[in-house]
N, C-alpha and C positions, 0 to 999 in steps of 0.2 A: 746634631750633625756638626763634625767637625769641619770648619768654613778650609783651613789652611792645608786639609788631605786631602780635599777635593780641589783646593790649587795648585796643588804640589803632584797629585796624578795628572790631570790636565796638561799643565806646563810640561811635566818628564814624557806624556806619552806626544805632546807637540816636537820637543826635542829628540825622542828617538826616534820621530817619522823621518823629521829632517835629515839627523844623520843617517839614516837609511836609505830615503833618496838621492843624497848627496854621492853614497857609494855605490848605489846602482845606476845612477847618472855616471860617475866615471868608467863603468862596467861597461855601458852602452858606447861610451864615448871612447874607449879604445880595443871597440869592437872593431874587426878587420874584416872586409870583402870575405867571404865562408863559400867554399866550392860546393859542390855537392856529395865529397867523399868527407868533409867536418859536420856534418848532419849535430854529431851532437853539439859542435861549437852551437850553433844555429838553438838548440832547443835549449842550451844555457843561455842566449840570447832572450828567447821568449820569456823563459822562468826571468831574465832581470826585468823585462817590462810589465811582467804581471804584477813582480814584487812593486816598481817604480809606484803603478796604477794602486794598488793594496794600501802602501804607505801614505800614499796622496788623501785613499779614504782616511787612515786612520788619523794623519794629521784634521781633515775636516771635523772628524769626530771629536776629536779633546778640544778642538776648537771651541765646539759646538758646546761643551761641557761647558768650558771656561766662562763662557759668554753665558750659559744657563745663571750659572751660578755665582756670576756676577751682575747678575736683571735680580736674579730671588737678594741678596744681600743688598741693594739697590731699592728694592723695595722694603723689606725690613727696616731699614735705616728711616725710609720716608715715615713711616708707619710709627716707629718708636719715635721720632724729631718732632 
């Protein structure tokens, strides 16, 4: 297993959650009062906070990665010392 792919996917998919929520947080944040004749403004509205929510998992997930496979390299280390 290549130790450096699996921290360099990790960290890239930590960093595109980020900037993804980073852009659907501005999305949301210059979202305006929507009447009831912008209906779709409103449903591009929802689709940003589903994505917000989506992004939020997938940052926890590379997280989750990251931290795997730095407990498994962690214990190798101890093991081979």
């Amino acid at each position: 297993m290549n130790i450096g792919a699996v921290n360099n996917s990790a960290l890239l998919g930590i960093q595109r959650g980020f900037d993804n929520m980073n852009r659907d947080a501005a999305k949301i944040a210059s979202a305006t009062a929507v009447s009831a004749a912008e209906a779709p403004a409103r449903e591009d509205l929802t689709r940003t906070l589903v994505g917000l929510q989506e992004n939020s998992s997938n940052v926890q997930a590379s997280t989750k990665a990251f931290s795997t496979q730095n407990r498994m390299l962690g214990m190798f280390l101890d093991e081979v010392a």
